[in-house]
PyMOL Python script that loads the backbone (N, CA, C, O; Angstrom):
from pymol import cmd

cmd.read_pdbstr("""\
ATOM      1  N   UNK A   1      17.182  -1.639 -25.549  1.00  0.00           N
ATOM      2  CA  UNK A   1      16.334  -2.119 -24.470  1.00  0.00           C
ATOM      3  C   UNK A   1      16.757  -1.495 -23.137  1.00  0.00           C
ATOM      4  O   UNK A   1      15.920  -0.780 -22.587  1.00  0.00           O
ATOM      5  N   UNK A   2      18.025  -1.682 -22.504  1.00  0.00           N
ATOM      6  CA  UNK A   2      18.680  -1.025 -21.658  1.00  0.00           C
ATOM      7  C   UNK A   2      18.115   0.719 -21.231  1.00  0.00           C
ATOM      8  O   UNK A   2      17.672   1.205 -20.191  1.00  0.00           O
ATOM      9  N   UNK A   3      18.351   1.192 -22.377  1.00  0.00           N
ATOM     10  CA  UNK A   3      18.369   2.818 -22.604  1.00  0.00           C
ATOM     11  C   UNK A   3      16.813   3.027 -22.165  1.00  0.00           C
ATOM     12  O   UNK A   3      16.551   3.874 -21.311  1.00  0.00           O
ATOM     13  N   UNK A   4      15.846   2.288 -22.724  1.00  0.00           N
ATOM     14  CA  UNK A   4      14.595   2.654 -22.739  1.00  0.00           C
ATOM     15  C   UNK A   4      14.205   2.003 -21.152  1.00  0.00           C
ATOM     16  O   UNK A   4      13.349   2.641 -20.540  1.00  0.00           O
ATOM     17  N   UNK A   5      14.667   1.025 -20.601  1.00  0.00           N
ATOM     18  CA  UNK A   5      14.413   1.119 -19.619  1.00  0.00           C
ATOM     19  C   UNK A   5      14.658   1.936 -18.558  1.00  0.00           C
ATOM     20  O   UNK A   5      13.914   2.172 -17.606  1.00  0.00           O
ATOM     21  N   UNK A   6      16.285   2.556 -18.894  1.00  0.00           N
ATOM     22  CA  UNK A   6      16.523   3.840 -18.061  1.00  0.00           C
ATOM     23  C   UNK A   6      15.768   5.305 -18.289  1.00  0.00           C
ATOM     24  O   UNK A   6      15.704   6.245 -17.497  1.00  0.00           O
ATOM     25  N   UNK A   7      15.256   5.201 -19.533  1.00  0.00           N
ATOM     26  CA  UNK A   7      14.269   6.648 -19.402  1.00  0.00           C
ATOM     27  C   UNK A   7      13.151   6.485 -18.875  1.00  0.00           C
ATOM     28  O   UNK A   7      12.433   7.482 -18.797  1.00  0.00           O
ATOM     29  N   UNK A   8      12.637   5.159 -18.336  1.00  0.00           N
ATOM     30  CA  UNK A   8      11.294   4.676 -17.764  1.00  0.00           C
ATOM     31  C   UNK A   8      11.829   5.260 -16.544  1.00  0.00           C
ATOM     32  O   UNK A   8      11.294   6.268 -16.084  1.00  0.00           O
ATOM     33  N   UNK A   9      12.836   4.724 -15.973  1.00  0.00           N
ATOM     34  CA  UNK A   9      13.164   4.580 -14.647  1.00  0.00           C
ATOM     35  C   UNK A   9      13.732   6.361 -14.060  1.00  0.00           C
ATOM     36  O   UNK A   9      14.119   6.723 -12.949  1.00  0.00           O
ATOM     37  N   UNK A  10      13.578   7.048 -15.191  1.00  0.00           N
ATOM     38  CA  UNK A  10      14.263   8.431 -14.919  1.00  0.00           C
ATOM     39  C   UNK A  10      12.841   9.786 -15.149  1.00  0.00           C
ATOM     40  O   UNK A  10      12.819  10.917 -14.662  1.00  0.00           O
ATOM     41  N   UNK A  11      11.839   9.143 -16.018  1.00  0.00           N
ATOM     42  CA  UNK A  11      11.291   9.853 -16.264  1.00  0.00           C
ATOM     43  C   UNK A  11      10.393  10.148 -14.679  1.00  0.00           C
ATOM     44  O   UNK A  11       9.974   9.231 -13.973  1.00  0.00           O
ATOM     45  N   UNK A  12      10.245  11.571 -14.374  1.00  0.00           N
ATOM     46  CA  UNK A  12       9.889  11.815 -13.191  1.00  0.00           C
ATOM     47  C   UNK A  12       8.308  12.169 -12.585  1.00  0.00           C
ATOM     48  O   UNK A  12       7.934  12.261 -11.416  1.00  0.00           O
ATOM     49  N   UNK A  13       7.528  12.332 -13.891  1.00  0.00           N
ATOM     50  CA  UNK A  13       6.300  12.163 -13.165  1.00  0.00           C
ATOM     51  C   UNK A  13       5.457  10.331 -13.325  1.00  0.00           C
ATOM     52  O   UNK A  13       4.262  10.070 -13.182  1.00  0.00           O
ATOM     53  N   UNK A  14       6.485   9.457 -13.621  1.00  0.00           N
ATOM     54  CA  UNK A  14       6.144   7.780 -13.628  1.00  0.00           C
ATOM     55  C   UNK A  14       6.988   7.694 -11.986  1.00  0.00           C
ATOM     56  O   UNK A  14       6.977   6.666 -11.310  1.00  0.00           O
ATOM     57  N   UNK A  15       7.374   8.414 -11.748  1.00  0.00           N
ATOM     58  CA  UNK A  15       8.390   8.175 -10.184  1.00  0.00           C
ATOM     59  C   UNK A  15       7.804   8.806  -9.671  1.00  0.00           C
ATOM     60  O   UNK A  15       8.154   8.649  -8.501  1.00  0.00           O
ATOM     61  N   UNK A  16       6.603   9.935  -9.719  1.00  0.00           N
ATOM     62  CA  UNK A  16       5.636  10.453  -9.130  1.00  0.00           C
ATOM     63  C   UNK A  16       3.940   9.710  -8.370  1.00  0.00           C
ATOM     64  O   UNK A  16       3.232   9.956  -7.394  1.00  0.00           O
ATOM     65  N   UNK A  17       3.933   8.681  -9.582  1.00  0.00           N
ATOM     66  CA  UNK A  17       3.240   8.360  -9.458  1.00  0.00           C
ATOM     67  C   UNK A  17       3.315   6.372  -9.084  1.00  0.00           C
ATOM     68  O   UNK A  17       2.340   5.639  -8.917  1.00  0.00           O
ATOM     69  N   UNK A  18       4.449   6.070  -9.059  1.00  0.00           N
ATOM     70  CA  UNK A  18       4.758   5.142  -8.297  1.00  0.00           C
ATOM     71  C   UNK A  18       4.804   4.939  -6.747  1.00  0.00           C
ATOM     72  O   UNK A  18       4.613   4.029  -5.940  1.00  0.00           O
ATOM     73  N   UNK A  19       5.158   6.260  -6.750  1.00  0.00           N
ATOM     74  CA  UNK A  19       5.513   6.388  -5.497  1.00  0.00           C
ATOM     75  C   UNK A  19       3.991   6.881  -4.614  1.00  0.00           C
ATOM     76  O   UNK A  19       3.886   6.543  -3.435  1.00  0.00           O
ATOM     77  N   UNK A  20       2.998   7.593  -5.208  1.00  0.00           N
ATOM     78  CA  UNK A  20       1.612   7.843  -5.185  1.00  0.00           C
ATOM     79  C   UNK A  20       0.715   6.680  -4.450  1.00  0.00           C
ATOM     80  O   UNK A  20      -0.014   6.729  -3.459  1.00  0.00           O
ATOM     81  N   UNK A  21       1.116   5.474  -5.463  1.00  0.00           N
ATOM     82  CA  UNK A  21       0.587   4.589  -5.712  1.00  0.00           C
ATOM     83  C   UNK A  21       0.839   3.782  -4.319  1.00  0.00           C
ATOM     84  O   UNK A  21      -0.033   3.363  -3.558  1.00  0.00           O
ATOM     85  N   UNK A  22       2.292   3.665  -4.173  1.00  0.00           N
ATOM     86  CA  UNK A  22       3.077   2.672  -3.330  1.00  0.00           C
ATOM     87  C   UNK A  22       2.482   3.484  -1.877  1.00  0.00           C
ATOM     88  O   UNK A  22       1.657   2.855  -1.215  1.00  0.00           O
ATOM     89  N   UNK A  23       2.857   4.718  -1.446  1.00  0.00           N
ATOM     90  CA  UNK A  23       2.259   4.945  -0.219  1.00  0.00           C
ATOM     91  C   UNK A  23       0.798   5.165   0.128  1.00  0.00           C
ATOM     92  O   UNK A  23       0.313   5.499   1.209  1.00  0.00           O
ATOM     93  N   UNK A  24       0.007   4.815  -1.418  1.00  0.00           N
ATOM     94  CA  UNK A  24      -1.621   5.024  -0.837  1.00  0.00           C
ATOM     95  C   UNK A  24      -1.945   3.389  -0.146  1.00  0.00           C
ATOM     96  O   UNK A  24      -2.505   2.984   0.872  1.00  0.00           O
ATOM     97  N   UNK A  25      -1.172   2.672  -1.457  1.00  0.00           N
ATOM     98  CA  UNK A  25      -1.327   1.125  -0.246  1.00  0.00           C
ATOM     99  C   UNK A  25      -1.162   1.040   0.978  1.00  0.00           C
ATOM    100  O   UNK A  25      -2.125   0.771   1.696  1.00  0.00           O
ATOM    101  N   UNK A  26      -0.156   1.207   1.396  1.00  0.00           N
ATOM    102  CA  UNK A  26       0.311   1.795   2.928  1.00  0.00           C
ATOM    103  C   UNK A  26      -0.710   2.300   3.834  1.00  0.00           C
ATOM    104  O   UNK A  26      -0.997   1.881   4.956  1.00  0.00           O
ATOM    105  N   UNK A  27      -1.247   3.329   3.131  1.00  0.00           N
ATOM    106  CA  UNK A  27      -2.322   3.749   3.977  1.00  0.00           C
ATOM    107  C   UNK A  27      -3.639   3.035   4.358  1.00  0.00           C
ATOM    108  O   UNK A  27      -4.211   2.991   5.447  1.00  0.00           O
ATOM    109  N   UNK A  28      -3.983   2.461   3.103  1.00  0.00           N
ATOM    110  CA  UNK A  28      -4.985   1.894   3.089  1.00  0.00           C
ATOM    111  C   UNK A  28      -4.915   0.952   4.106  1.00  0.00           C
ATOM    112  O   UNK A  28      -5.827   0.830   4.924  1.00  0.00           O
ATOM    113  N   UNK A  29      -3.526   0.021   4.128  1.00  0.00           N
ATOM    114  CA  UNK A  29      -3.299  -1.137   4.923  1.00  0.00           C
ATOM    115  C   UNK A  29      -3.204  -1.132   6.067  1.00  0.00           C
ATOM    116  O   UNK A  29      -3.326  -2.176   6.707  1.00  0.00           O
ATOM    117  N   UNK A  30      -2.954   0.072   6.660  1.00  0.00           N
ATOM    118  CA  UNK A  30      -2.894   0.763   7.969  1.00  0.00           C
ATOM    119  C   UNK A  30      -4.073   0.668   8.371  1.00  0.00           C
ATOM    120  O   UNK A  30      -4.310   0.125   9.450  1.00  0.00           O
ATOM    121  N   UNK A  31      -5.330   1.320   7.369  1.00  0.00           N
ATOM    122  CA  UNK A  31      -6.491   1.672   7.515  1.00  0.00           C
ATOM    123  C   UNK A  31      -7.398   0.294   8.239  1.00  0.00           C
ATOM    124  O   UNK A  31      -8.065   0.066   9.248  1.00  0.00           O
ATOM    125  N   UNK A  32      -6.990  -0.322   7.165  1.00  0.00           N
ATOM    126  CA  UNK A  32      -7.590  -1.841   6.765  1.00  0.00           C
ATOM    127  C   UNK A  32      -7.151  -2.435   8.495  1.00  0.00           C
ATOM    128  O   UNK A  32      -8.063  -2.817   9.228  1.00  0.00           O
ATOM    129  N   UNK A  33      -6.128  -2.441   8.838  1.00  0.00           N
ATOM    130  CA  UNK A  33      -5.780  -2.810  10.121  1.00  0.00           C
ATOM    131  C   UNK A  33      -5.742  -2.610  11.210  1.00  0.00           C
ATOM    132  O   UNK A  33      -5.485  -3.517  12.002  1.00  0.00           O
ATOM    133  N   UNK A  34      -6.048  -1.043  11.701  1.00  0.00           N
ATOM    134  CA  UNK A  34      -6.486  -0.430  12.416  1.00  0.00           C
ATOM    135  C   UNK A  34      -8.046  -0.779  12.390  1.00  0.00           C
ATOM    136  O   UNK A  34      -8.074  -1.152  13.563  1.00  0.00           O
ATOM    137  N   UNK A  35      -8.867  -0.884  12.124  1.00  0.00           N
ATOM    138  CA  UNK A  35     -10.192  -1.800  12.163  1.00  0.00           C
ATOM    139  C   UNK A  35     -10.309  -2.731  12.989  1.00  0.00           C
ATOM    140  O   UNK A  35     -11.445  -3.014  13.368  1.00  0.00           O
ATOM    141  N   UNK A  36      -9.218  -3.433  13.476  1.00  0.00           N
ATOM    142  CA  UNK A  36      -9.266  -4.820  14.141  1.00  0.00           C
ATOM    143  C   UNK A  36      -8.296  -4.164  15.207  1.00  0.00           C
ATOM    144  O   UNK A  36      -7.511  -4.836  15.876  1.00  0.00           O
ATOM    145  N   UNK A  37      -8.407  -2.954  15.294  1.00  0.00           N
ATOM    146  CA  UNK A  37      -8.338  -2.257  17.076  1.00  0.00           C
ATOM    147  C   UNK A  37      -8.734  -3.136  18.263  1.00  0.00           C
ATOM    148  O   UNK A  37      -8.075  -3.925  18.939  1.00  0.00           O
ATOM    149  N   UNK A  38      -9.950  -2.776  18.306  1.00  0.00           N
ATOM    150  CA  UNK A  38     -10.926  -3.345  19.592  1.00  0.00           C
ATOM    151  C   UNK A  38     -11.185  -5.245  19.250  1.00  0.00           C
ATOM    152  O   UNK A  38     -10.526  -5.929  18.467  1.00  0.00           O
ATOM    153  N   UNK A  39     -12.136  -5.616  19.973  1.00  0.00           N
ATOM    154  CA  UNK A  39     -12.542  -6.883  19.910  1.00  0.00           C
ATOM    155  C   UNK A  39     -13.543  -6.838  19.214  1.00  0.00           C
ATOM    156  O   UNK A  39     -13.738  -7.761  18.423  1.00  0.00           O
ATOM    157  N   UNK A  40     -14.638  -5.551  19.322  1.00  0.00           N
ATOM    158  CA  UNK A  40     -15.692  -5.699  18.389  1.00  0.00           C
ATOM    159  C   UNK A  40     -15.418  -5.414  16.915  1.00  0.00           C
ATOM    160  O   UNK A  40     -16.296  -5.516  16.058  1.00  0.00           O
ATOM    161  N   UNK A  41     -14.029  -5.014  16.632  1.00  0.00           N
ATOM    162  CA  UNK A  41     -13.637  -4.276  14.956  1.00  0.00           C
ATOM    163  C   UNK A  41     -13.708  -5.124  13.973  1.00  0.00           C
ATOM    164  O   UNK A  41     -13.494  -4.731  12.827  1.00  0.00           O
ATOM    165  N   UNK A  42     -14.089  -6.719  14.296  1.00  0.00           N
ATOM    166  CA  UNK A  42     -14.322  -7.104  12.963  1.00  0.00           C
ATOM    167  C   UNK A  42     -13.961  -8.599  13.621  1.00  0.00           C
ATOM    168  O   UNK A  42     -13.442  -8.812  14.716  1.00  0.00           O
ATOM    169  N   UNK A  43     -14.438  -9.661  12.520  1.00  0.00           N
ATOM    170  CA  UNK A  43     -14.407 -11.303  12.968  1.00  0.00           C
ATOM    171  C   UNK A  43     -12.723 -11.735  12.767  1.00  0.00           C
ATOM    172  O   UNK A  43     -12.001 -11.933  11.789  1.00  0.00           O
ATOM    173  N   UNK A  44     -12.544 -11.762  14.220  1.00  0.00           N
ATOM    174  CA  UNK A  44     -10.437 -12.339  14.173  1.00  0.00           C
ATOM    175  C   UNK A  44     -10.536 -13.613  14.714  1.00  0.00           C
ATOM    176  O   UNK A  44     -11.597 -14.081  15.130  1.00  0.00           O
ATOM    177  N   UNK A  45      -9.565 -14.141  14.723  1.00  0.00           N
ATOM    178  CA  UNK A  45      -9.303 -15.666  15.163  1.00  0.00           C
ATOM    179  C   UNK A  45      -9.728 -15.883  16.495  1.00  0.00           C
ATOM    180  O   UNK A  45     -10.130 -16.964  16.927  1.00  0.00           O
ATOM    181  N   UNK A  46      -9.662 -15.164  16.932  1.00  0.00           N
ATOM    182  CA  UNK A  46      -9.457 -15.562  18.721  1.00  0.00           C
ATOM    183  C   UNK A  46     -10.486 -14.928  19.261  1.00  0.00           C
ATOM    184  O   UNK A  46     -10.125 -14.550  20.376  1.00  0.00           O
ATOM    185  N   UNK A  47     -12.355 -14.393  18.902  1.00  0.00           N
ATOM    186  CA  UNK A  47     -13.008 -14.120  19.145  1.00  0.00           C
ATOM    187  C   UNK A  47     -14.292 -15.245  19.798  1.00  0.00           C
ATOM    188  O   UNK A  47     -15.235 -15.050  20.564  1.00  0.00           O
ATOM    189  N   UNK A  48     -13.735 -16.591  19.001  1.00  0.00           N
ATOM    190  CA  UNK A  48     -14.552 -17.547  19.289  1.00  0.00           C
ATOM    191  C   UNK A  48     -14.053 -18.251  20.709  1.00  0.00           C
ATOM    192  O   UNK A  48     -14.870 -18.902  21.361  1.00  0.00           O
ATOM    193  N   UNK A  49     -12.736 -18.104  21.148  1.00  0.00           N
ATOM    194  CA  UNK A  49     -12.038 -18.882  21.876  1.00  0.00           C
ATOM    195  C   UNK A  49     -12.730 -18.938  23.299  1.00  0.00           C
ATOM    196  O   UNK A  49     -12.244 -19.628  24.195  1.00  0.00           O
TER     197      UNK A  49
END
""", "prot")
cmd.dss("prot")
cmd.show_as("cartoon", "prot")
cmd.util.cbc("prot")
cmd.orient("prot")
């Protein structure tokens, strides 16, 4: 069990694509949040106030 988890953890295009994975979220979330720039970028808490 051990062993096979270390060839998961070694094999290098699954560490390619973790890592793919992990900084497209990032981006996206950036993306996603940068939207709520301005006051008009989308419905936030403190628009009604």
């Amino acid at each position: 069990m051990k062993t096979t988890f270390q060839k998961i953890l070694n094999n290098e295009s699954l560490k390619f694509i973790g890592k793919t994975l992990f900084y497209s979220f990032i981006v996206i979330a950036l993306i996603y949040l940068y939207h709520y720039k301005n006051i008009n970028g989308g419905t936030f808490i403190y628009n009604e106030f």
